[in-house]
HTML snippet that shows the backbone in 3Dmol.js (N, CA, C, O; Angstrom):
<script src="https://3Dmol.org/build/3Dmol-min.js"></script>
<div id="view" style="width:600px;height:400px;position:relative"></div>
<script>
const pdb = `
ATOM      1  N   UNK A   1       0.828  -1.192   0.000  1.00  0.00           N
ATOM      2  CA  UNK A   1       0.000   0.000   0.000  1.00  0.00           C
ATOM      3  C   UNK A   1       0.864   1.244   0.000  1.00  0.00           C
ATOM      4  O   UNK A   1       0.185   2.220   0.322  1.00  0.00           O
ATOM      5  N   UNK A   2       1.985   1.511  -0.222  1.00  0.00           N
ATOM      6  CA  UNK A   2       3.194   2.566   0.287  1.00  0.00           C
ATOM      7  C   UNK A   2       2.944   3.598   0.359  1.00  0.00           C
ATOM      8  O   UNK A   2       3.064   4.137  -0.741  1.00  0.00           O
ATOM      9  N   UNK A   3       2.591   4.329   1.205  1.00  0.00           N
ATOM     10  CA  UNK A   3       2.211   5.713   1.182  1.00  0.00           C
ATOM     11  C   UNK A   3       1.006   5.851   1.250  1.00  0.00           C
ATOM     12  O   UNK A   3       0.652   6.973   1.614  1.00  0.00           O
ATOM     13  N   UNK A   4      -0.135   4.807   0.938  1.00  0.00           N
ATOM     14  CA  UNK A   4      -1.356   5.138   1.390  1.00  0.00           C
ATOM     15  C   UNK A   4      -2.227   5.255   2.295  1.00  0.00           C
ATOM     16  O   UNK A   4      -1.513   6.037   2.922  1.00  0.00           O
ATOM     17  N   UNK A   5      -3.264   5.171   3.022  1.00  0.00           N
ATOM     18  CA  UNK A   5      -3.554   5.660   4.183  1.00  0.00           C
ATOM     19  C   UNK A   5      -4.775   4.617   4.143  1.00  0.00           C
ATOM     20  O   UNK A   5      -5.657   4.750   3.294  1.00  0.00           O
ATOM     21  N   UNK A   6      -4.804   3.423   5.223  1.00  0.00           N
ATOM     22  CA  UNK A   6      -6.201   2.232   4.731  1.00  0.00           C
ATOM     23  C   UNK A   6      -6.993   2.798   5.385  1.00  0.00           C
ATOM     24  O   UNK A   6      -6.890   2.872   6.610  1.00  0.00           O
ATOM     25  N   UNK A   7      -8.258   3.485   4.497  1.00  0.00           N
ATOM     26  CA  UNK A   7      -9.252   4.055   4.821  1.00  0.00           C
ATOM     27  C   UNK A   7     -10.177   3.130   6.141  1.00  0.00           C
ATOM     28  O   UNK A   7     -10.531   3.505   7.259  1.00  0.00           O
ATOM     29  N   UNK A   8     -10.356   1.808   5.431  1.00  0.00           N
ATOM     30  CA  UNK A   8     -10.850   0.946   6.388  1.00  0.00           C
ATOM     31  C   UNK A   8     -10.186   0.805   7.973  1.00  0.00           C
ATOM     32  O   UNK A   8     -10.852   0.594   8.987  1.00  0.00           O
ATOM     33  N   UNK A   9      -9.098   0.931   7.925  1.00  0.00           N
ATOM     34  CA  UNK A   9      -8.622   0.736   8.836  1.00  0.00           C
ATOM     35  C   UNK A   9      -8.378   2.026  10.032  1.00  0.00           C
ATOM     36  O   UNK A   9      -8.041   1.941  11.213  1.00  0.00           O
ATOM     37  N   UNK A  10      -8.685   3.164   9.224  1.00  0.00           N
ATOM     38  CA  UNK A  10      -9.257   4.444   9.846  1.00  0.00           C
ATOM     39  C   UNK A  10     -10.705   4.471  10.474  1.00  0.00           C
ATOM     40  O   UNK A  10     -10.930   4.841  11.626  1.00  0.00           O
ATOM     41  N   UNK A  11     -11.813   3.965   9.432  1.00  0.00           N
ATOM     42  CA  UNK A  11     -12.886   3.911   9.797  1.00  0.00           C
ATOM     43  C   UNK A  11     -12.936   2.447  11.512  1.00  0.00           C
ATOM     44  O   UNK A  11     -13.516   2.423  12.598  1.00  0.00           O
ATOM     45  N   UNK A  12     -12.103   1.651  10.877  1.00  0.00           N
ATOM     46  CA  UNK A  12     -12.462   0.705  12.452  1.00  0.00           C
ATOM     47  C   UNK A  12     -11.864   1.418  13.286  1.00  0.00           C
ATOM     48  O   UNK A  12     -12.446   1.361  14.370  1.00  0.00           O
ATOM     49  N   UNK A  13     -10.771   2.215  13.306  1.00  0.00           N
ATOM     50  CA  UNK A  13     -10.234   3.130  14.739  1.00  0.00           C
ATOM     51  C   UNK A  13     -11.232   3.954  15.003  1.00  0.00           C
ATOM     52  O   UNK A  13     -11.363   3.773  16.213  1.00  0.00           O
ATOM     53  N   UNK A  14     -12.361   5.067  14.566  1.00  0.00           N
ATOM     54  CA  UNK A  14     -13.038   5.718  14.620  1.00  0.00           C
ATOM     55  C   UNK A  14     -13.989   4.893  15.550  1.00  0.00           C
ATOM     56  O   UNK A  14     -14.451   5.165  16.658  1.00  0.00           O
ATOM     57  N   UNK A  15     -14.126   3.869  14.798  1.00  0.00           N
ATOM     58  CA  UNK A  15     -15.686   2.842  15.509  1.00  0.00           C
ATOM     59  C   UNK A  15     -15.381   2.375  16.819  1.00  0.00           C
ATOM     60  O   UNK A  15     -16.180   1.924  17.640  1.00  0.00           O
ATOM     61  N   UNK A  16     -14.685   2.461  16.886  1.00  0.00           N
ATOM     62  CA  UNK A  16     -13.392   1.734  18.829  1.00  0.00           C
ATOM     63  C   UNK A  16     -13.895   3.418  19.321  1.00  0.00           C
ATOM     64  O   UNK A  16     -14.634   3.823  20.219  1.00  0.00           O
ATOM     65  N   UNK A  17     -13.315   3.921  18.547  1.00  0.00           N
ATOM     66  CA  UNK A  17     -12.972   5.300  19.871  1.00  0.00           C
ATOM     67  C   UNK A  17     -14.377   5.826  20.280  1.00  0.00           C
ATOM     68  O   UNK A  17     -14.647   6.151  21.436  1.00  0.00           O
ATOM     69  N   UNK A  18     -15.556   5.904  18.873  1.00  0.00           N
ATOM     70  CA  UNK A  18     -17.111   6.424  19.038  1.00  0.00           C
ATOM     71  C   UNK A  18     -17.575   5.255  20.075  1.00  0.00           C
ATOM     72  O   UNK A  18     -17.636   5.985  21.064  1.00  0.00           O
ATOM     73  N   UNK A  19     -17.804   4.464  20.378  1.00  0.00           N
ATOM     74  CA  UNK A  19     -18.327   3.047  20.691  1.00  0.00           C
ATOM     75  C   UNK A  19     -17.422   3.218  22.333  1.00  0.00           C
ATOM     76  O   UNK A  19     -18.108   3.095  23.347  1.00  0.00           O
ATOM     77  N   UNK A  20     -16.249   3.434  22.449  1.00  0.00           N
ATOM     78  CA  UNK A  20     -15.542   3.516  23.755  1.00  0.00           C
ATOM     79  C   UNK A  20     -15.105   2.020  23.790  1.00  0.00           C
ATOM     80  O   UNK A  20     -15.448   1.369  24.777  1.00  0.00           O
ATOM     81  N   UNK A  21     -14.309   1.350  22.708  1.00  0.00           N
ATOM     82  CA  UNK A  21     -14.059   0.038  22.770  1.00  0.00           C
ATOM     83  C   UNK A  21     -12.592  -0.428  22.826  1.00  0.00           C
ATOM     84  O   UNK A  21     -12.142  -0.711  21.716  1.00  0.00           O
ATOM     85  N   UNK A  22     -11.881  -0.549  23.687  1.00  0.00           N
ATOM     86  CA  UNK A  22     -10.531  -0.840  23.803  1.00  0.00           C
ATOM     87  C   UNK A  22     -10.151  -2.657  23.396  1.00  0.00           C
ATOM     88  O   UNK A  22     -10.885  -3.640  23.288  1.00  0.00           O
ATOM     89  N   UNK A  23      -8.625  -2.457  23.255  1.00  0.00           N
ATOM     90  CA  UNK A  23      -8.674  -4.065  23.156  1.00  0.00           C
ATOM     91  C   UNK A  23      -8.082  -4.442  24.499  1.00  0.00           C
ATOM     92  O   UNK A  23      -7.453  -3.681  25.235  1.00  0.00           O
ATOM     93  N   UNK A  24      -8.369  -5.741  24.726  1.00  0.00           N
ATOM     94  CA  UNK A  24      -8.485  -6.127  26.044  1.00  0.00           C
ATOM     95  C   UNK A  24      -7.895  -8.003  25.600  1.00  0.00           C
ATOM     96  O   UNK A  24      -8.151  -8.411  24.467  1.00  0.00           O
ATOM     97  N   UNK A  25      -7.238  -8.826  26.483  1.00  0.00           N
ATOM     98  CA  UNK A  25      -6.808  -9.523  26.506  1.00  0.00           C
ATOM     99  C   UNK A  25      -7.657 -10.792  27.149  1.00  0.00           C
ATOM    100  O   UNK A  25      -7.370 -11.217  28.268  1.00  0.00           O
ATOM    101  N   UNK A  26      -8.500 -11.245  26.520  1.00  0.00           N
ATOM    102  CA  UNK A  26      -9.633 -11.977  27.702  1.00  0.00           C
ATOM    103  C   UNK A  26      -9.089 -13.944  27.433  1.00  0.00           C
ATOM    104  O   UNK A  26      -8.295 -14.542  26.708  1.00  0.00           O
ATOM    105  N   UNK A  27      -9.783 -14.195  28.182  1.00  0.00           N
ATOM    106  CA  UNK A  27      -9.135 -15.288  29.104  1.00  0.00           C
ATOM    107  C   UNK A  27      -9.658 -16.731  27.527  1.00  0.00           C
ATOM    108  O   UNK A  27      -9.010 -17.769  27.397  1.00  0.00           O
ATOM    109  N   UNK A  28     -10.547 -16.467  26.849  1.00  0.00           N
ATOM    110  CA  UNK A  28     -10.615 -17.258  25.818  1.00  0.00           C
ATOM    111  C   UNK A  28     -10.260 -16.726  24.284  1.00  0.00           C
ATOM    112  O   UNK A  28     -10.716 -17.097  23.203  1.00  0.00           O
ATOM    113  N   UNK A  29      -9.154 -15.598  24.646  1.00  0.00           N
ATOM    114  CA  UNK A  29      -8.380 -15.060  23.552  1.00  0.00           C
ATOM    115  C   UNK A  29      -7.058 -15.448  24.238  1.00  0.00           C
ATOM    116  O   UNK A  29      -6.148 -15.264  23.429  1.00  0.00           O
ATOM    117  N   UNK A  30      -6.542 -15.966  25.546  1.00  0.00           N
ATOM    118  CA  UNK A  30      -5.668 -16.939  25.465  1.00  0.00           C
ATOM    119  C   UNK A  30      -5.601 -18.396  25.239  1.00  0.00           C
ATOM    120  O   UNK A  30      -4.596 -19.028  24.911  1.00  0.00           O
ATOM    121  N   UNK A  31      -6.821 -18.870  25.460  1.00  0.00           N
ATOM    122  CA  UNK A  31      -7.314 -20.511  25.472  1.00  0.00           C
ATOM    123  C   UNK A  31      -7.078 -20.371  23.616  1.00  0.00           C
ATOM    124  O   UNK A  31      -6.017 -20.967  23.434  1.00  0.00           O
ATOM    125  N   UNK A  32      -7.480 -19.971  22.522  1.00  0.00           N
ATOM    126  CA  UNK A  32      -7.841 -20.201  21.620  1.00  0.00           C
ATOM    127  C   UNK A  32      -6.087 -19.572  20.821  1.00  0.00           C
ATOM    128  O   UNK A  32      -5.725 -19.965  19.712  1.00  0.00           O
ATOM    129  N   UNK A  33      -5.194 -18.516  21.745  1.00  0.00           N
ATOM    130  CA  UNK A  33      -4.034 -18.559  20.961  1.00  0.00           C
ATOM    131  C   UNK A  33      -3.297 -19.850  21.531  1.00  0.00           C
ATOM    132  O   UNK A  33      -2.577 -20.362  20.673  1.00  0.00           O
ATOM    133  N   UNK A  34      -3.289 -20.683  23.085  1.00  0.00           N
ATOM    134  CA  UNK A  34      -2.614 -21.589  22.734  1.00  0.00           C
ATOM    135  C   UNK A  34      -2.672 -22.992  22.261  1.00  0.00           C
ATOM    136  O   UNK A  34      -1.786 -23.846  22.247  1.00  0.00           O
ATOM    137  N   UNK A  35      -4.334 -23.062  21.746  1.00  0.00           N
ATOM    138  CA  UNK A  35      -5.003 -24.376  21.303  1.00  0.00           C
ATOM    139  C   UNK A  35      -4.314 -24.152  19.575  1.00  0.00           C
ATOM    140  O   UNK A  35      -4.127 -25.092  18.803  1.00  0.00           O
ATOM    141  N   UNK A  36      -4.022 -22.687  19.261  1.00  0.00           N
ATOM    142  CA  UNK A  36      -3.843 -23.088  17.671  1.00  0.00           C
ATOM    143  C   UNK A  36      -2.394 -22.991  17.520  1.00  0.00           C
ATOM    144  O   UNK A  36      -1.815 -23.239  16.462  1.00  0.00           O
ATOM    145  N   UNK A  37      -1.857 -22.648  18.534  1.00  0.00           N
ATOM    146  CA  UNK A  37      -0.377 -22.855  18.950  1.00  0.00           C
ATOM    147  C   UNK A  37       0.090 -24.455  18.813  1.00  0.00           C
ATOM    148  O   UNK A  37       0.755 -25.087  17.993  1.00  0.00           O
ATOM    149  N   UNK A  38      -0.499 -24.720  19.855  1.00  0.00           N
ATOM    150  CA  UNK A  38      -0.410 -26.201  19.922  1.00  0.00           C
ATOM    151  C   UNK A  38      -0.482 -27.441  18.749  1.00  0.00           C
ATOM    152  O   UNK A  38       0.110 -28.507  18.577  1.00  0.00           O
ATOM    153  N   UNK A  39      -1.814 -26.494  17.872  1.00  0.00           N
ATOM    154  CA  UNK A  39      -2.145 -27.312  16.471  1.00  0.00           C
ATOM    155  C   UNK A  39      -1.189 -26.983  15.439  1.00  0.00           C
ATOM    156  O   UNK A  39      -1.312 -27.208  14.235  1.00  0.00           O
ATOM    157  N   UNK A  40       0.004 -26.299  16.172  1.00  0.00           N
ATOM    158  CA  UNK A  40       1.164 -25.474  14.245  1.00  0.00           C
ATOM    159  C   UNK A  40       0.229 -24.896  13.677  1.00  0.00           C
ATOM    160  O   UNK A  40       0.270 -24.947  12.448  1.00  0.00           O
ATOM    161  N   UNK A  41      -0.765 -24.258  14.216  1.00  0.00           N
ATOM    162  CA  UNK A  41      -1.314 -23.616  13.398  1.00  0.00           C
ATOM    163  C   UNK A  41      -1.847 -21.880  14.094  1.00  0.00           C
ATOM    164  O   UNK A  41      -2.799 -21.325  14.643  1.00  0.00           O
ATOM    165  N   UNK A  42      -0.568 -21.638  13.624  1.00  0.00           N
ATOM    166  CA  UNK A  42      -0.823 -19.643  14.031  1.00  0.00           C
ATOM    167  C   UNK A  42      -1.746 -19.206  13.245  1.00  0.00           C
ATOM    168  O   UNK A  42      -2.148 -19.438  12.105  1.00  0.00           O
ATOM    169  N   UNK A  43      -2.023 -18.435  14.214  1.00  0.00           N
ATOM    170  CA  UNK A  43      -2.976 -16.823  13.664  1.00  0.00           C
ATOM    171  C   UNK A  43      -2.687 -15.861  14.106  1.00  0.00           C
ATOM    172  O   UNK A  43      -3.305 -15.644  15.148  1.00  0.00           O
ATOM    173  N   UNK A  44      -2.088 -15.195  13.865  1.00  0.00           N
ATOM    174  CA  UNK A  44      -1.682 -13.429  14.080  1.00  0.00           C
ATOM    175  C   UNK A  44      -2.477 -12.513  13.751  1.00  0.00           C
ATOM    176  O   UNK A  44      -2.449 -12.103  12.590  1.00  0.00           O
ATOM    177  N   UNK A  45      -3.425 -11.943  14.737  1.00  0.00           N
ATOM    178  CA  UNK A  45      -4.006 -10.762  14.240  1.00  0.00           C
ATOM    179  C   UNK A  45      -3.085  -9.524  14.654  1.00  0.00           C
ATOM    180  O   UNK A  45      -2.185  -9.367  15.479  1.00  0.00           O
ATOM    181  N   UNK A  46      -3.862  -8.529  13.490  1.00  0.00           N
ATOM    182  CA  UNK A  46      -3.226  -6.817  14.530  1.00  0.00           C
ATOM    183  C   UNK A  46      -3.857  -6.318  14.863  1.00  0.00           C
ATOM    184  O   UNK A  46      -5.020  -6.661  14.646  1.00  0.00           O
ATOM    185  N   UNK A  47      -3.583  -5.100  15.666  1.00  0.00           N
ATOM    186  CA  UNK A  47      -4.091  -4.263  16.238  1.00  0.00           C
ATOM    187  C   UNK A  47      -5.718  -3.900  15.676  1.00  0.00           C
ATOM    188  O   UNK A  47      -6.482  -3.804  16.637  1.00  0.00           O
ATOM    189  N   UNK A  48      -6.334  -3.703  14.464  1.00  0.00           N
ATOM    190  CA  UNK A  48      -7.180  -3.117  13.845  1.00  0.00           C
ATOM    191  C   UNK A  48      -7.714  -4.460  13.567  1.00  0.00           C
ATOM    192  O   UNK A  48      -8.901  -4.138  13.535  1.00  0.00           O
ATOM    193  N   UNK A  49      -7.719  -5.669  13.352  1.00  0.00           N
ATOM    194  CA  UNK A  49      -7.970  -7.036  13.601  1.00  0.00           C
ATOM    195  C   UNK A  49      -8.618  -7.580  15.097  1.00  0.00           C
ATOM    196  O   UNK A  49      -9.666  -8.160  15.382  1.00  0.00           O
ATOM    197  N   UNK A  50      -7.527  -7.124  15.852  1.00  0.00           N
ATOM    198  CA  UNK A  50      -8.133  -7.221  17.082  1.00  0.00           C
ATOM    199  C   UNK A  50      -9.008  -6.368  17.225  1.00  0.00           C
ATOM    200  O   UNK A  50     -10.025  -7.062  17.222  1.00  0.00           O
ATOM    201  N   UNK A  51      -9.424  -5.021  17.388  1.00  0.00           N
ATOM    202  CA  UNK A  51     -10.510  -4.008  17.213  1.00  0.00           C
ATOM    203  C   UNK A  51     -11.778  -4.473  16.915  1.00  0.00           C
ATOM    204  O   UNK A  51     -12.753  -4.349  17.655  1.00  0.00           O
ATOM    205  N   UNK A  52     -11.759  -5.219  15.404  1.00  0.00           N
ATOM    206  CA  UNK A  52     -12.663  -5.137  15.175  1.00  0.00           C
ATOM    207  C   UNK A  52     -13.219  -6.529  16.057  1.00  0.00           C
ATOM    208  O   UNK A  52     -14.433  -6.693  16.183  1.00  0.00           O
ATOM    209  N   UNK A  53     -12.385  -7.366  16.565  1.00  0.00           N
ATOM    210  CA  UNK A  53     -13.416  -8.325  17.141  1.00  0.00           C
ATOM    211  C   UNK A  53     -13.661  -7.965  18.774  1.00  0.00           C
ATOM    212  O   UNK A  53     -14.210  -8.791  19.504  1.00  0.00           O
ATOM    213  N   UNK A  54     -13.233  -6.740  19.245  1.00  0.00           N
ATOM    214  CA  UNK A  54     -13.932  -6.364  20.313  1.00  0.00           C
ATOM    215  C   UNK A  54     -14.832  -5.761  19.703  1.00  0.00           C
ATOM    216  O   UNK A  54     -15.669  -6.663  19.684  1.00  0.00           O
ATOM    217  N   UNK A  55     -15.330  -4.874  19.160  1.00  0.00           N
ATOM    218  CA  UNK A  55     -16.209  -4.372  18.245  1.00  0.00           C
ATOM    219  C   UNK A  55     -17.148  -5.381  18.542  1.00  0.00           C
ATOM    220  O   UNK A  55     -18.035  -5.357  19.395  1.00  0.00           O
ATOM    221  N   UNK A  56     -16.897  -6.140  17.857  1.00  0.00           N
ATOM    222  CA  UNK A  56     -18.018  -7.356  17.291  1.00  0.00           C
ATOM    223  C   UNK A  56     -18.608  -7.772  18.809  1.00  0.00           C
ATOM    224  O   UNK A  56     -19.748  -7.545  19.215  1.00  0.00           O
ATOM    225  N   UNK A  57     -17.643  -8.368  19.458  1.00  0.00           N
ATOM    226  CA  UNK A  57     -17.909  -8.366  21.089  1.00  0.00           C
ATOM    227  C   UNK A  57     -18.479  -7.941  21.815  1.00  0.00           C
ATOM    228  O   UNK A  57     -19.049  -8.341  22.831  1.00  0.00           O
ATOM    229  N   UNK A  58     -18.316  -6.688  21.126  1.00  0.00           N
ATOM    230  CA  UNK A  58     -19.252  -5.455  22.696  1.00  0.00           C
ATOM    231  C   UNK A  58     -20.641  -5.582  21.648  1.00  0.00           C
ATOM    232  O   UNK A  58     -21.765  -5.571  22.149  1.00  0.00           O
ATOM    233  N   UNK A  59     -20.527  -5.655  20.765  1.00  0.00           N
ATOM    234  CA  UNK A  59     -22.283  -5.825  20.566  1.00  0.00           C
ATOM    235  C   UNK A  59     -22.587  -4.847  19.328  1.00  0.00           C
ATOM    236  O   UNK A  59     -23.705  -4.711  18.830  1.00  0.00           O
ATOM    237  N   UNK A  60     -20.965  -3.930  18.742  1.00  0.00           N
ATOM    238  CA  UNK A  60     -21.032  -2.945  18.129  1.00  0.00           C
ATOM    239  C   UNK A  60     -21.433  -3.111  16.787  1.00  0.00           C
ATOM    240  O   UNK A  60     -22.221  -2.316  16.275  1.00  0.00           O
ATOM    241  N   UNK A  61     -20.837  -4.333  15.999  1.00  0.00           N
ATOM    242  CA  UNK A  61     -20.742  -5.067  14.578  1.00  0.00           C
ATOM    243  C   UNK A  61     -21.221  -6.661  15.007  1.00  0.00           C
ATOM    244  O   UNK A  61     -20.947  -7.431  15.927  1.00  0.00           O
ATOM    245  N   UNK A  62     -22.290  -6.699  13.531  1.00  0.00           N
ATOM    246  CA  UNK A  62     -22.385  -7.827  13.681  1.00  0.00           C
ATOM    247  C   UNK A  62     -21.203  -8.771  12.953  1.00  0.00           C
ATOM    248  O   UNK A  62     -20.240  -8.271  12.372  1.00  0.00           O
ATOM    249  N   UNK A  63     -21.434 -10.259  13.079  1.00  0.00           N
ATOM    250  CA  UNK A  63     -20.385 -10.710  12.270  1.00  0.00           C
ATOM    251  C   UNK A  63     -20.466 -10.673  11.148  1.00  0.00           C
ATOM    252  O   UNK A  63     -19.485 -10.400  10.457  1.00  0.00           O
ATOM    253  N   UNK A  64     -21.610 -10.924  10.655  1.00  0.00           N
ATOM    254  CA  UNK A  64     -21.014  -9.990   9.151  1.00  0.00           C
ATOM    255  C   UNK A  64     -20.473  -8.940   8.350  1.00  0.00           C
ATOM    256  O   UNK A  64     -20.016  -8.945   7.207  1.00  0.00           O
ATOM    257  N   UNK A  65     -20.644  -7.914   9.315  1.00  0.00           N
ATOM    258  CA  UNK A  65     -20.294  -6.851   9.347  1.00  0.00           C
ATOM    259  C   UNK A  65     -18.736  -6.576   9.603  1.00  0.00           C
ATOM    260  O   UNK A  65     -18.009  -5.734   9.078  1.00  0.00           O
ATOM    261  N   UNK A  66     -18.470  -7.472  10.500  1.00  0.00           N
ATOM    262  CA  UNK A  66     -16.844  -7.734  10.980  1.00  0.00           C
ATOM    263  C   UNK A  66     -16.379  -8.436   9.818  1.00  0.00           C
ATOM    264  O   UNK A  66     -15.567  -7.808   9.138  1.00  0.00           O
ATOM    265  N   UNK A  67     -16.770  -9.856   9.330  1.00  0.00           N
ATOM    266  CA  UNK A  67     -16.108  -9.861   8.307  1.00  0.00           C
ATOM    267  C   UNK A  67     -15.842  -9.261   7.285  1.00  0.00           C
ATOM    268  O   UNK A  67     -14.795  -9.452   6.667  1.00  0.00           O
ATOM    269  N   UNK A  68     -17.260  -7.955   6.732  1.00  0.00           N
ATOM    270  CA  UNK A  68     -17.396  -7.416   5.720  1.00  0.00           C
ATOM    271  C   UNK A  68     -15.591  -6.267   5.640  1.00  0.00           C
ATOM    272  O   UNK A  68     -14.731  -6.136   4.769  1.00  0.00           O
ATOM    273  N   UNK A  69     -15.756  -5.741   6.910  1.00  0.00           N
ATOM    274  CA  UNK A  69     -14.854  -4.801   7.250  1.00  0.00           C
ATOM    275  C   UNK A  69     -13.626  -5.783   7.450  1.00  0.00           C
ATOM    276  O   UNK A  69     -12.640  -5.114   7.142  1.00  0.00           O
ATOM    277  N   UNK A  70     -13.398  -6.500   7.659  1.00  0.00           N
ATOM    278  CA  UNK A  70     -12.070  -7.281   7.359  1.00  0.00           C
ATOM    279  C   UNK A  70     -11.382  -7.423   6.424  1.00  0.00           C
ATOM    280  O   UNK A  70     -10.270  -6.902   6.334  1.00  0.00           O
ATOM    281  N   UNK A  71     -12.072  -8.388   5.263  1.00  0.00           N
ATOM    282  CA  UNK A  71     -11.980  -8.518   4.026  1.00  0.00           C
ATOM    283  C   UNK A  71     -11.420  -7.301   3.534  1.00  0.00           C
ATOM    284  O   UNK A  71     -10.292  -7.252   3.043  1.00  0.00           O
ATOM    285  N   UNK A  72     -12.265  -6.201   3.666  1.00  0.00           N
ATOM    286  CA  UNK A  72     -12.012  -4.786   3.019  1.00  0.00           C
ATOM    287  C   UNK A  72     -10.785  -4.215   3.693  1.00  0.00           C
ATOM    288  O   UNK A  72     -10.001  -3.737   2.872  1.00  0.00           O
ATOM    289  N   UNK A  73     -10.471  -4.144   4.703  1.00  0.00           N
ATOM    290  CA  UNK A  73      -9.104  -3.827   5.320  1.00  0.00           C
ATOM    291  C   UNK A  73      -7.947  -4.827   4.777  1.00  0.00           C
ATOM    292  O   UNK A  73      -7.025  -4.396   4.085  1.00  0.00           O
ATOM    293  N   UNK A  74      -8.052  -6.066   5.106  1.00  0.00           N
ATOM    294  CA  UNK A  74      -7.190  -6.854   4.383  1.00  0.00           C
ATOM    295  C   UNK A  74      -6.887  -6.665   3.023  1.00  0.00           C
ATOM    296  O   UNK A  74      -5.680  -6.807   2.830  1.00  0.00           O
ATOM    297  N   UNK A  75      -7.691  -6.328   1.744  1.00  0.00           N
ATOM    298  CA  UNK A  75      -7.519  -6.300   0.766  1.00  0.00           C
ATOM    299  C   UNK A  75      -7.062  -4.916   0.645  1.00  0.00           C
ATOM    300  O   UNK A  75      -6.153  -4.714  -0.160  1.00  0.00           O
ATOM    301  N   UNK A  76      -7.587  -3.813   1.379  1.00  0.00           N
ATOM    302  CA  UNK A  76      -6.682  -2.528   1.330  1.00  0.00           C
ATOM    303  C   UNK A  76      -4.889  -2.424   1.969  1.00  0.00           C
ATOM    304  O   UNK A  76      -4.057  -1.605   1.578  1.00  0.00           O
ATOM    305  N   UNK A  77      -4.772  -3.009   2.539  1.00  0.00           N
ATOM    306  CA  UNK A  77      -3.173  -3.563   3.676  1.00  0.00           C
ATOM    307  C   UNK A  77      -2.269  -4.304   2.623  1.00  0.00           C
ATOM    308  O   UNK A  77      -1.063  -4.458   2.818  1.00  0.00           O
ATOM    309  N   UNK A  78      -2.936  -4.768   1.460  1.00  0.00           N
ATOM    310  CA  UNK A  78      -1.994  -5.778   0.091  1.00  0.00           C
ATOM    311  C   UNK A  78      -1.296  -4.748  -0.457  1.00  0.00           C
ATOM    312  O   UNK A  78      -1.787  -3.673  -0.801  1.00  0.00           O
ATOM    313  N   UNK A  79       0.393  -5.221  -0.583  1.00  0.00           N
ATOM    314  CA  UNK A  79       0.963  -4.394  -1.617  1.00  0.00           C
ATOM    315  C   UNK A  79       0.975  -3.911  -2.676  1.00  0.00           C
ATOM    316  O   UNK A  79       1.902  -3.172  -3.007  1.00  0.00           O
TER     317      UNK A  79
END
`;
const viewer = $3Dmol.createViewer("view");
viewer.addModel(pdb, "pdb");
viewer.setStyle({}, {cartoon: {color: "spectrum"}});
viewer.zoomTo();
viewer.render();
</script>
């Protein structure tokens, strides 16, 4: 993306900060990093990844909506 600015990924910071939604470390977002640990099978989210599934969490986005905005961030974040 070099130099560009992921709109999507502006709009999910906006939706955290309007909403009052921080990310937070909860006790089956460790059960589930070391079950896929365990399986060789990572998943790395980021920051704006994680967002959006407190988002989704607090009740803000539905999941479709989370995925919709994923997809679209992910495909904006490609070189």
């Amino acid at each position: 993306m070099s130099g560009q600015q992921n709109v999507t990924a502006v709009l999910i910071a906006d939706l955290a900060r309007q909403h009052q939604v921080q990310l937070s470390e909860t006790e089956a977002n460790v059960l589930a990093h070391h079950m896929t640990r365990l399986a060789d099978d990572v998943v790395v989210l980021d920051d704006i990844e994680r967002t959006l599934l407190s988002l989704q969490r607090a009740g803000h986005l539905s999941r479709r909506a989370m995925v919709e905005l994923q997809a679209r961030y992910l495909r904006e974040s490609r070189p």
